[in-house]
NUSESE-247316 format. One line per field, with one value per residue (C-alpha): residue number from 1; x, y, z; residue in three letters. Coordinates in steps of 0.02 Angstrom, whole numbers, plus 50000, padded with zeros to 5 digits. Example, Ala and Ser with C-alpha at 12.3 -4.5 7.8 and 13.67 -1.06 7.14 Angstrom:
! residues 2
paza: c(1, 2)
east: c(50615, 50684)
north: c(49775, 49947)
up: c(50390, 50357)
guba: c(ALA, SER)
//
This chain:
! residues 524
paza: c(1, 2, 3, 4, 5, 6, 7, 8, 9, 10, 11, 12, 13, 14, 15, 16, 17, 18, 19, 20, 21, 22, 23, 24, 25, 26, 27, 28, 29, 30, 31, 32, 33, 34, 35, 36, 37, 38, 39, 40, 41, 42, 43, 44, 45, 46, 47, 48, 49, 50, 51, 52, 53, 54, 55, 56, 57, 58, 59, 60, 61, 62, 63, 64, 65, 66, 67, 68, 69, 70, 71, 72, 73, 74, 75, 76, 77, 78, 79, 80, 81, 82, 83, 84, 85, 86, 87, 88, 89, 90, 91, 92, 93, 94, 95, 96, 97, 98, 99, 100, 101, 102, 103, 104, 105, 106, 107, 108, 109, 110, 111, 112, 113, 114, 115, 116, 117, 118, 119, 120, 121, 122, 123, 124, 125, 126, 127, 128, 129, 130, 131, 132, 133, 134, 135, 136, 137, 138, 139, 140, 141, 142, 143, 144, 145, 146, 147, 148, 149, 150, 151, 152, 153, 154, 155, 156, 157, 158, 159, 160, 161, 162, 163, 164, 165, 166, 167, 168, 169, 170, 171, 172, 173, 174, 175, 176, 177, 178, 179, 180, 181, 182, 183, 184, 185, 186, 187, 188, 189, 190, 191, 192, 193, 194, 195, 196, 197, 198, 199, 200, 201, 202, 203, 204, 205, 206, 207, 208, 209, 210, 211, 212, 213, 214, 215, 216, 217, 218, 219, 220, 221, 222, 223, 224, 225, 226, 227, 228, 229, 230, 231, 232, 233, 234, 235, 236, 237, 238, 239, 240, 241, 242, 243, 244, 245, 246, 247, 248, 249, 250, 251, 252, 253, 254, 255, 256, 257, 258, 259, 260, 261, 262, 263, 264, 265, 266, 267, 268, 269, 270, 271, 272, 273, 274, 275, 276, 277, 278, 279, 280, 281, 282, 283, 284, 285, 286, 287, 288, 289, 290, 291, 292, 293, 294, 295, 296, 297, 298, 299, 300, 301, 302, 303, 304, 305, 306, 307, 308, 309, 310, 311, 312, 313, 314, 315, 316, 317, 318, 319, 320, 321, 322, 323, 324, 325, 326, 327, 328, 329, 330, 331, 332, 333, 334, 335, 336, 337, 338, 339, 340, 341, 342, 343, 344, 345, 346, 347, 348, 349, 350, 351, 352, 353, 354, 355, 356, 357, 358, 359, 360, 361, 362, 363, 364, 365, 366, 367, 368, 369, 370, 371, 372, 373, 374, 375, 376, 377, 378, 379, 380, 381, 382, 383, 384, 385, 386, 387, 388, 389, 390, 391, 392, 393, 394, 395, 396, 397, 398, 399, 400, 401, 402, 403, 404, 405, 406, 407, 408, 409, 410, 411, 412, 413, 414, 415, 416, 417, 418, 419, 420, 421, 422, 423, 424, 425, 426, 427, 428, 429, 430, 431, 432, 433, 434, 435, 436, 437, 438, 439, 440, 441, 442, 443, 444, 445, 446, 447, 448, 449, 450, 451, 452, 453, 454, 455, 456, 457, 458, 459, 460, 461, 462, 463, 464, 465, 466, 467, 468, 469, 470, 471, 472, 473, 474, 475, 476, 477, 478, 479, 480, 481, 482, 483, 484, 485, 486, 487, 488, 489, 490, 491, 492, 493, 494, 495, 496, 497, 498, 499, 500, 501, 502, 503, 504, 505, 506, 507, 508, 509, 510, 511, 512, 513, 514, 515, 516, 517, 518, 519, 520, 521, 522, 523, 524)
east: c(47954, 47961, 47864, 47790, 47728, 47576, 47601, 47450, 47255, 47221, 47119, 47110, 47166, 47372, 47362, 47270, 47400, 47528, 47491, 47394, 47594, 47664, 47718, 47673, 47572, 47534, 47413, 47448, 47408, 47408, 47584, 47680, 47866, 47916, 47801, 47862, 48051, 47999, 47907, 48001, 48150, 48111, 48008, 48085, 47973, 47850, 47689, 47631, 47536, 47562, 47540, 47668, 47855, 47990, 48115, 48307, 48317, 48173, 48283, 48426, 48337, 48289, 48335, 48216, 48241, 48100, 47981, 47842, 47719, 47543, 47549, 47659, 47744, 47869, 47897, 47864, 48022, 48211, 48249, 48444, 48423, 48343, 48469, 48619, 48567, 48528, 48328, 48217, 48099, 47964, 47796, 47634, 47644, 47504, 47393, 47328, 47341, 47169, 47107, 47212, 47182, 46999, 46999, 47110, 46961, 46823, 46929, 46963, 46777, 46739, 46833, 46789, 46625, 46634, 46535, 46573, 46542, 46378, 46331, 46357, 46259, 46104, 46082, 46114, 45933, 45999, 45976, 46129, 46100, 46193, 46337, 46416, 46477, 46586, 46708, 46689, 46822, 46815, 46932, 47050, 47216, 47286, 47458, 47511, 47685, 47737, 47670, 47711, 47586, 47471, 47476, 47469, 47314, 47248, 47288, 47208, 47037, 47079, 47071, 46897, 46831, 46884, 47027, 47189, 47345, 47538, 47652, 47813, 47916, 48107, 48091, 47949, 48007, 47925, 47855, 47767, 47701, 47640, 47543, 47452, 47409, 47495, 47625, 47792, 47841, 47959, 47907, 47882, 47769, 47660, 47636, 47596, 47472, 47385, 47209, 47216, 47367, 47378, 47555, 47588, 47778, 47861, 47930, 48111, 48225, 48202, 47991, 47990, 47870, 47903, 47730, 47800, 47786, 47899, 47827, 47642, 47700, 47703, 47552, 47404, 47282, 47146, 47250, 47176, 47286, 47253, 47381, 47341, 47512, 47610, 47614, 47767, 47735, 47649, 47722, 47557, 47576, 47654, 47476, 47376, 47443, 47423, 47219, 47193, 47284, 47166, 47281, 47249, 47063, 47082, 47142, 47096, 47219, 47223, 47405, 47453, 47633, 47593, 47468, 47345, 47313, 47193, 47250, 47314, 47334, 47234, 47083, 46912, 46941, 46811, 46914, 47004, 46918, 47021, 46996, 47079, 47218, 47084, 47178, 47193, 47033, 46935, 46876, 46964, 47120, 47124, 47097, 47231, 47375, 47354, 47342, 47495, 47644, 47579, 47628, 47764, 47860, 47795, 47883, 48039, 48025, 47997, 48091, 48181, 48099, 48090, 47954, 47935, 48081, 48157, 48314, 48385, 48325, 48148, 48173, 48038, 48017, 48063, 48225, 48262, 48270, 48348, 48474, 48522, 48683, 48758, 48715, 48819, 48956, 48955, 48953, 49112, 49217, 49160, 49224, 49358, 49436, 49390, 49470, 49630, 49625, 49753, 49748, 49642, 49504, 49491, 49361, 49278, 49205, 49097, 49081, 48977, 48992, 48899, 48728, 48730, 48729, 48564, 48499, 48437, 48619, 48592, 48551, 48721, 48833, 48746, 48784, 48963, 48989, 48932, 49065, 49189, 49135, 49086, 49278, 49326, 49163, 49014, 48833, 48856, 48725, 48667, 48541, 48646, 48821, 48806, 48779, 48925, 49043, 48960, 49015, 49208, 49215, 49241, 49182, 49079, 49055, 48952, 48990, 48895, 48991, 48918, 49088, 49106, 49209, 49262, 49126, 48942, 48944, 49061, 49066, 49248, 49258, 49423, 49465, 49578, 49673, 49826, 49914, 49841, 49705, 49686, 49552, 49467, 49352, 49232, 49102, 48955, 48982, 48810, 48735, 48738, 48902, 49033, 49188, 49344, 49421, 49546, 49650, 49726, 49749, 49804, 49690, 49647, 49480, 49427, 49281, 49267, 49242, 49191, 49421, 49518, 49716, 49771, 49954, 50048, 50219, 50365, 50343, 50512, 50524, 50477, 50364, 50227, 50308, 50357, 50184, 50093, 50229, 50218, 50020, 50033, 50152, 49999, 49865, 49800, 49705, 49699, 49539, 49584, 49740, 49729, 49887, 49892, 50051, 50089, 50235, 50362, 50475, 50372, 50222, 50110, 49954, 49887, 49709, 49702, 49525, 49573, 49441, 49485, 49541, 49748, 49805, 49921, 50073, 50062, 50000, 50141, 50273, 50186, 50237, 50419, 50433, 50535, 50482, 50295, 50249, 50072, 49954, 49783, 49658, 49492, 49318, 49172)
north: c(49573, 49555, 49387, 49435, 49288, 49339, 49201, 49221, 49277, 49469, 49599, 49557, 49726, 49681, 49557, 49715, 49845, 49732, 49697, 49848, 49899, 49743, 49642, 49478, 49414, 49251, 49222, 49026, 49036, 48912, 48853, 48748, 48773, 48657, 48686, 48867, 48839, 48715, 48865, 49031, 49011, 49135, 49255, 49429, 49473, 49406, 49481, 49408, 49425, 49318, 49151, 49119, 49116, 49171, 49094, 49111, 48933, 49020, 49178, 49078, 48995, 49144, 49264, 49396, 49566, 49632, 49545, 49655, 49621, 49702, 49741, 49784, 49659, 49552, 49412, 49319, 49346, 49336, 49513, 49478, 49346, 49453, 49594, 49498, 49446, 49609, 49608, 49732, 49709, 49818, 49847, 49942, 50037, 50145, 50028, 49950, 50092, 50165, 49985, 49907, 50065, 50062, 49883, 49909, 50039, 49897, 49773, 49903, 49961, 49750, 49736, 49878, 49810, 49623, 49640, 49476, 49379, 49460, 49430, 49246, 49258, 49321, 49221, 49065, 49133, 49227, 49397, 49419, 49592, 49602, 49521, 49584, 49748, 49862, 50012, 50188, 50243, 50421, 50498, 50324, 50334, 50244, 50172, 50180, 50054, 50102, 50280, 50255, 50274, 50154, 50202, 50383, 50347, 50263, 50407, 50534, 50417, 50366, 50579, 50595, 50488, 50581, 50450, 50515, 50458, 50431, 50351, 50270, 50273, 50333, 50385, 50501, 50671, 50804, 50885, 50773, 50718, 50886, 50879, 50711, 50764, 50637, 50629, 50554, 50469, 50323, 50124, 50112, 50252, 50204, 50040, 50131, 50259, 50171, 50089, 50010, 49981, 49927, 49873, 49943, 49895, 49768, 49603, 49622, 49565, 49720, 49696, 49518, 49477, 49668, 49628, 49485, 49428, 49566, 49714, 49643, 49659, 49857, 49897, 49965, 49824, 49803, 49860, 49771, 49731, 49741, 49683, 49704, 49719, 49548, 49390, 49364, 49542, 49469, 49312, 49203, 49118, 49258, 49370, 49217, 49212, 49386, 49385, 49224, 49313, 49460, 49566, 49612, 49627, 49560, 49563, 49578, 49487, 49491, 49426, 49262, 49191, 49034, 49071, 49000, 48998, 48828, 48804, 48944, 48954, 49107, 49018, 48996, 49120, 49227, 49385, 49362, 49424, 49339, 49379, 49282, 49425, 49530, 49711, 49721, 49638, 49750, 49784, 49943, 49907, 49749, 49828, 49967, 49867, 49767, 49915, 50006, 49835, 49802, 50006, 50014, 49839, 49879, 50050, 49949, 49839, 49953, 50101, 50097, 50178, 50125, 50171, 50088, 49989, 49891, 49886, 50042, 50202, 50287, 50335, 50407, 50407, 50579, 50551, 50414, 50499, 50661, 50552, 50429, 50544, 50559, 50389, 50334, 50445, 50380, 50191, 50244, 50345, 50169, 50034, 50168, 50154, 49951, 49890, 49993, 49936, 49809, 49784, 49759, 49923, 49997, 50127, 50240, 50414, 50484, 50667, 50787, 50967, 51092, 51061, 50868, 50897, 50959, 50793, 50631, 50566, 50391, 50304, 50382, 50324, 50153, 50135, 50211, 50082, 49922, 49991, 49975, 49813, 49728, 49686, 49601, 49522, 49426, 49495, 49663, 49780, 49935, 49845, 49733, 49838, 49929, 49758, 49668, 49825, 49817, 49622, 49664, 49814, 49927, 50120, 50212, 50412, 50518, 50703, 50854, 51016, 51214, 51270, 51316, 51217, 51238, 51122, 51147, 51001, 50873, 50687, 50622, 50452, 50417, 50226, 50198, 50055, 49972, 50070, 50241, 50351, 50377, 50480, 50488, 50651, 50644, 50787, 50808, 50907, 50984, 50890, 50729, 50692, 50600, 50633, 50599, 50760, 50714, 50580, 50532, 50742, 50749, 50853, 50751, 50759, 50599, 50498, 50310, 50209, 50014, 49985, 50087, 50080, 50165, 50214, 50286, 50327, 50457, 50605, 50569, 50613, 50468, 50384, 50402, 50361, 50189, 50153, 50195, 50083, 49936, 49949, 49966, 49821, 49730, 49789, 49888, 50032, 50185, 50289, 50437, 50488, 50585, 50651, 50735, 50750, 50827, 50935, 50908, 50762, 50697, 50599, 50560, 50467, 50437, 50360, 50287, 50225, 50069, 49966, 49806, 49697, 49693, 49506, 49479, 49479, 49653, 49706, 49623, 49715, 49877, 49835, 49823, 49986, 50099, 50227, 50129, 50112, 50045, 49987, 49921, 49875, 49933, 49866, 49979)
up: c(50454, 50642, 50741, 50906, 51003, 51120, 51244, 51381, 51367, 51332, 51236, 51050, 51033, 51073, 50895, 50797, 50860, 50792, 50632, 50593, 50582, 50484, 50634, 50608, 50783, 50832, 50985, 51053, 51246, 51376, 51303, 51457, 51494, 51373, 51231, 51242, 51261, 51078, 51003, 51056, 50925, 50789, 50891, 50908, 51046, 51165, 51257, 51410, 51566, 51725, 51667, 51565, 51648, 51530, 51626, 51589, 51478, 51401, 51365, 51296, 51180, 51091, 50975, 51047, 51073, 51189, 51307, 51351, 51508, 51508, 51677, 51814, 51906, 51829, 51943, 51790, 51695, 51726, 51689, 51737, 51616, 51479, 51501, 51519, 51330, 51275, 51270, 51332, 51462, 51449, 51589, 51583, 51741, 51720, 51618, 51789, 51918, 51916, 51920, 52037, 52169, 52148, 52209, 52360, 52418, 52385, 52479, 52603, 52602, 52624, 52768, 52862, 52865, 52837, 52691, 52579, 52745, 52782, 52600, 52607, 52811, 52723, 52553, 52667, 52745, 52878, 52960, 53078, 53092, 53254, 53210, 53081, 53185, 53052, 53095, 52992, 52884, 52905, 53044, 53023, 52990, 52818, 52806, 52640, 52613, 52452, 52354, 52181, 52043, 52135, 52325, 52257, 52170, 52342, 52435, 52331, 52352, 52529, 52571, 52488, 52597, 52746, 52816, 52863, 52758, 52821, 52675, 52705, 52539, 52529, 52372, 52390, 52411, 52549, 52415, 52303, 52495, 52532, 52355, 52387, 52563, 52653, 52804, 52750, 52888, 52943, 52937, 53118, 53147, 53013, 53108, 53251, 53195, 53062, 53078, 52891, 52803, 52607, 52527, 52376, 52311, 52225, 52269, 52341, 52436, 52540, 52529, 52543, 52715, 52759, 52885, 52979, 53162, 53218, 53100, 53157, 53340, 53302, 53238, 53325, 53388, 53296, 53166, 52973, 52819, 52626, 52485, 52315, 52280, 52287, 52372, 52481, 52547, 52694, 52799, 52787, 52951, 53046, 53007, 53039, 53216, 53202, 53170, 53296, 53457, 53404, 53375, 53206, 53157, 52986, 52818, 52639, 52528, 52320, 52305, 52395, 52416, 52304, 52150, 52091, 52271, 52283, 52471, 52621, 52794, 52798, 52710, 52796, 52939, 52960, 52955, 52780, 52639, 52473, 52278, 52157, 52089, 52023, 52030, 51876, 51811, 51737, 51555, 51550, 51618, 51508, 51343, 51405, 51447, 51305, 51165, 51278, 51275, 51104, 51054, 51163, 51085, 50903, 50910, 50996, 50840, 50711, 50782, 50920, 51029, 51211, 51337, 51498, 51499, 51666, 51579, 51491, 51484, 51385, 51209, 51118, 50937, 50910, 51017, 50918, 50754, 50846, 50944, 50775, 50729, 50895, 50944, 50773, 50850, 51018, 50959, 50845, 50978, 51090, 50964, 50895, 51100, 51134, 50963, 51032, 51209, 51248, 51430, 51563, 51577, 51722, 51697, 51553, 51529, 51418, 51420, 51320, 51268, 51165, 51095, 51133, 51328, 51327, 51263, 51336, 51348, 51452, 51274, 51207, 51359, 51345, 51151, 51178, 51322, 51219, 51082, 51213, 51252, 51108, 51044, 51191, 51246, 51137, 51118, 51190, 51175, 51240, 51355, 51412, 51426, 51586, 51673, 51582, 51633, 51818, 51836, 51754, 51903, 51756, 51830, 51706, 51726, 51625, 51619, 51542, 51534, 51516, 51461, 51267, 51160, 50981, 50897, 50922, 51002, 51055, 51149, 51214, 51277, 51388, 51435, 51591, 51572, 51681, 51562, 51599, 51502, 51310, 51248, 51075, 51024, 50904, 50816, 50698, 50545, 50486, 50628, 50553, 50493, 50609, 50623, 50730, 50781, 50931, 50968, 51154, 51146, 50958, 50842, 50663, 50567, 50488, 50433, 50483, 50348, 50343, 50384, 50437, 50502, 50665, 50662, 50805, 50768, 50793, 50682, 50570, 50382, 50235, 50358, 50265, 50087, 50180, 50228, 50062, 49973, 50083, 50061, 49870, 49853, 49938, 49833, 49960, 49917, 50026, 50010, 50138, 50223, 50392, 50502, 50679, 50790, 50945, 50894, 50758, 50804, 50926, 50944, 50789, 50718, 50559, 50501, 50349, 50289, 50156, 50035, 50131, 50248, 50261, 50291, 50435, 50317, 50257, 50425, 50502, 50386, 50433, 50599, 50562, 50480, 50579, 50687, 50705, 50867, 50839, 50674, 50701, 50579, 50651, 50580, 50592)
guba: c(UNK, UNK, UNK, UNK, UNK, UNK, UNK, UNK, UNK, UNK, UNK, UNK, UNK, UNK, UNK, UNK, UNK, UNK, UNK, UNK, UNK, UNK, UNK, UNK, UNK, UNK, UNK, UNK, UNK, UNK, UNK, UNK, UNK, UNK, UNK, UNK, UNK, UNK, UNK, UNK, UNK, UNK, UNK, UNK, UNK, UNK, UNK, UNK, UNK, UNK, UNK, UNK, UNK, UNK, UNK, UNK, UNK, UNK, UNK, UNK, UNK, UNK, UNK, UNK, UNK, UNK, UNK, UNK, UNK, UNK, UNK, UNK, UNK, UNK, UNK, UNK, UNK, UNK, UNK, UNK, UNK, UNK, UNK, UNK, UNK, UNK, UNK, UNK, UNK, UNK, UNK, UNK, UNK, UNK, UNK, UNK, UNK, UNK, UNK, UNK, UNK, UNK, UNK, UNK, UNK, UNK, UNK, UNK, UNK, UNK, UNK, UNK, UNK, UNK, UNK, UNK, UNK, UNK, UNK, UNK, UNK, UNK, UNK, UNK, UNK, UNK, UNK, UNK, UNK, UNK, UNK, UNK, UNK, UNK, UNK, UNK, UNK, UNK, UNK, UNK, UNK, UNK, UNK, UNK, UNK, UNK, UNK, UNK, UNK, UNK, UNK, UNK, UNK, UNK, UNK, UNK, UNK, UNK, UNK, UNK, UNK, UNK, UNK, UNK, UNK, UNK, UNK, UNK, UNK, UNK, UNK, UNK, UNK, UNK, UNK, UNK, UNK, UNK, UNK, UNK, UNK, UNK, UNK, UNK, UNK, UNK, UNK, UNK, UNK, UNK, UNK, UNK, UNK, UNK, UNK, UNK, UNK, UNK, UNK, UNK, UNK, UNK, UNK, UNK, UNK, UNK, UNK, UNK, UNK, UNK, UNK, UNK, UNK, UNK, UNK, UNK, UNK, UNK, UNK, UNK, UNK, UNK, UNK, UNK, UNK, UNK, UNK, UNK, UNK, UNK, UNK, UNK, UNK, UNK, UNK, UNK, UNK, UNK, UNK, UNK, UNK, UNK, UNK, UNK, UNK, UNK, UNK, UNK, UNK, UNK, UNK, UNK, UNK, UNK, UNK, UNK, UNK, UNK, UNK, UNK, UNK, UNK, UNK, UNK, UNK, UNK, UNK, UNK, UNK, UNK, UNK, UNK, UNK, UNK, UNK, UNK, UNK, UNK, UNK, UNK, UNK, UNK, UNK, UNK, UNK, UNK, UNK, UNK, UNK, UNK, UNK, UNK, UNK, UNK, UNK, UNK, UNK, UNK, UNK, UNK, UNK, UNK, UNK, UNK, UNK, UNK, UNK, UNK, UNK, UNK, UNK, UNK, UNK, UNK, UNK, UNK, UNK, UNK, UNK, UNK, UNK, UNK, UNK, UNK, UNK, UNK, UNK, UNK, UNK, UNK, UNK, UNK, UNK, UNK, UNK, UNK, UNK, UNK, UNK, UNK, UNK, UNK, UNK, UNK, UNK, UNK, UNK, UNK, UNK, UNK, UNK, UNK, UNK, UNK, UNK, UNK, UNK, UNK, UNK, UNK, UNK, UNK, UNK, UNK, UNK, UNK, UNK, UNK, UNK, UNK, UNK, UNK, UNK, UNK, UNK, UNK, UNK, UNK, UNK, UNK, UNK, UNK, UNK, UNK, UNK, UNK, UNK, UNK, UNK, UNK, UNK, UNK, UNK, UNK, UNK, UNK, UNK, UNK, UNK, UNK, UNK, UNK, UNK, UNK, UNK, UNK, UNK, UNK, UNK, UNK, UNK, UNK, UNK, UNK, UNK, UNK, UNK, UNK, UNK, UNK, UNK, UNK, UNK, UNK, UNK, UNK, UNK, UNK, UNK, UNK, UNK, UNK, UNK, UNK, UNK, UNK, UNK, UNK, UNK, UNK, UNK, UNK, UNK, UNK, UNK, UNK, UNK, UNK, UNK, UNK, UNK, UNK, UNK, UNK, UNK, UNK, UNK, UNK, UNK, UNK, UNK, UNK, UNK, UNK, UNK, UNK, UNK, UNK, UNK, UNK, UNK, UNK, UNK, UNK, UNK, UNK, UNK, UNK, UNK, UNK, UNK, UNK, UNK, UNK, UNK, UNK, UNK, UNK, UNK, UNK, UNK, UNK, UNK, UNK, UNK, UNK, UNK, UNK, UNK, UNK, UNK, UNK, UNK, UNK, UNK, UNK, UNK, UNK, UNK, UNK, UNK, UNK, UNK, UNK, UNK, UNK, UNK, UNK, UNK, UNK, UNK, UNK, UNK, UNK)
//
């Protein structure tokens, strides 16, 4: 039975989800760095929020397999960490959006017209009716930095109340643009144009302090600031400067650089309105991340599937089950290729014809890839594989081809090596049946069994009596028997699948028989 661990405070509803689905769930918040590097052995996946840090020493000493956030950001967890180990990382990006926009417009709505400062004014016995001067909203301009899921949800809002919008995001396309409403445009005009701008991307290296001194110095005076995004956006000091030269009419701030934020430079000026990370704090939003990361790592668990993951591609449950055959083939045509290599790979591709390149093929490169991998280097997963190959310069290509071929569907996978390229072919029969049907450009059709021995030799007669005696003086027992060769004379292979391992002796006198060029026991 899996163990989840839900490490930080959230909806009841994360434990029920669990083991309403025979996951075992324990709920033990409030757990420091050390208690939880004690307690995380054992788990084989972990929920948390923001509190908790699952921090690389965390990672490694675990045995999980998915750590699942109910929420967005991730600043909390070592995802390079997690993946180089294999484990899924998993978000709830739409769990908070509706939330977290709706309280971007009340901070925006706050500011405009000083609102939590007139509040205080007036309970204190007060009636500064004068001074607390506000701006409209309709007719302003709206920078949005940052139109995902969140800024697009802003936008939409932002429109209904009459304001203009102008986005800067490279990866939003002219068209989804032109569907929100909003001008595309580049960083520096949006600091120019807009009258309000809200941040609404992650922490980066290319985000971090993106409104700094010099950014600041662009922007329209008068110009006011909301983040509900993350701290570290914003250079604290540089937008205090910013609001005392008058510059910058003021801000409202959610996210701070250093959280729990008990002291900032920005606090007590009379133009900051500050929440304590309340985005996503609503009932709604609460109950909804926690039921999603509690579905999406239970069906992870349970079945493999894999929705909203930071690390490897979506797999639904249905493409799970649909994907299972070729997935089988892919990992075997991967291991059947990295248990030959014998020098130093220099690249591999996977290409797909037929029936199978219509499918979602990322999981099947990924799974052929870790095959590769995993006899030459330890723990290799799918997760982790494309990151392991990135750091050994090893270029990966996928390929889908239109062209007809004579299976229904068919996946090769050729490694480049300082040697040169060698290819390996492989087929389903009845659409769940795998089967080798091409080797480095010779046709065979075998089965893979639990061992099998690769032999390349020169196609000469009584080969193959020599072989099956020097395996039956052994005791070993050979359950199939497959041949291919190029042309008569000339290059050949044969697959045999045995019932065991071969010690080193008897593979060794394989070896020596003539005309062998090559025998390899492979383990599948």
């Amino acid at each position: 039975m899996p163990k989840v661990l839900i490490a930080d405070k959230m909806s009841e509803q994360a434990a029920e989800v669990f083991r309403a689905q025979g996951i075992e769930a324990d709920v033990i918040t409030g757990l420091k760095p050390a208690e939880l590097l004690e307690r995380i052995p054992g788990y084989d996946g972990i929920a948390v929020r923001s509190a908790s840090k699952v921090t690389a020493e965390i990672i490694a000493a675990s045995s999980l397999k998915v750590i699942g956030r109910a929420g967005i950001g991730v600043d909390n967890i070592d995802v390079a960490a997690a993946t180089q180990r294999g484990i899924v990382v998993m978000n709830t990006p739409g769990g908070n959006s509706v939330t977290t926009a709706e309280h971007t417009l009340a901070l925006l709505m706050s500011l405009a017209r000083q609102i939590p400062a007139a509040d205080r004014s007036t309970q204190a016995g007060k009636w500064e009716k004068s001074r607390f001067m506000g701006v409209e909203l309709t007719g302003k301009v709206l920078g949005i930095i940052g139109c995902g899921n969140i800024g697009a949800i802003v936008a939409t809002r932002a429109l209904g109340l009459r304001m203009r919008v102008v986005a800067y995001d490279p990866f939003l396309s002219p068209d989804r643009a032109q569907d929100l409403g909003v001008d595309k445009v580049e960083l520096d005009d949006l600091l120019a144009r807009a009258d309000f701008i809200t941040l609404h991307v992650p922490l980066t290296d290319q985000t971090r302090g993106i409104l700094n001194a010099e950014t600041l110095a662009k922007t329209k005076p008068g110009v006011r600031i909301i983040n509900c995004a993350r701290g570290g956006l914003v250079d604290e000091a540089d937008l205090k400067a910013a609001i005392e030269s008058g510059h910058v009419a003021g801000a409202a701030l959610d996210v701070f650089t250093e959280e729990p934020a008990r002291e900032n430079p920005l606090f007590g000026m009379d133009n900051i309105v500050a929440t304590p990370h309340l985005g996503a704090a609503t009932t709604e939003a609460q109950e909804k991340v926690a039921f999603e990361i509690a579905g999406q790592m239970a069906d992870y668990l349970l079945s493999g599937a894999v929705r909203n993951a930071l690390n490897m591609p979506s797999l639904s449950a249905e493409d799970s089950a649909r994907l299972g055959p070729y997935m089988k083939l892919a990992h075997q045509l991967g291991s059947f290729a990295g248990q030959l290599t014998r020098s130093g790979l220099k690249g591999i591709c996977i290409e797909y014809e037929g029936q199978v390149a219509g499918l979602n093929c990322r999981p099947l490169t990924q799974t052929a890839l870790a095959g590769v991998l995993a006899p030459i280097l330890d723990s290799v997963n799918m997760v982790n594989a494309p990151v392991l190959a990135r750091e050994r310069n090893i270029d990966v290509t996928e390929m889908k081809h239109e062209r007809d071929c004579d299976y229904q569907t068919l996946i090769r996978l050729t490694v480049t090596t300082e040697r040169g390229p060698r290819s390996v072919a492989g087929t389903l029969f009845g659409g769940t049946m795998a089967r080798i049907v091409d080797i480095k450009g010779i046709a065979v059709e075998a089965e893979l069994g639990p061992y099998m021995l690769y032999i390349s030799n020169a196609d000469q007669p009584g080969l193959i009596g020599d072989l099956g005696r020097t395996l039956g003086d052994a005791g070993v027992n050979i359950a199939t028997f497959h041949l291919g060769r190029t042309e008569p004379g000339a290059d050949a292979i044969a697959l045999l699948e045995i019932d065991g391992e071969v010690p080193a002796e008897v593979l060794a006198r394989v070896r020596a028989l003539a005309h062998i060029k090559q025998a390899v026991l492979l383990k599948f």
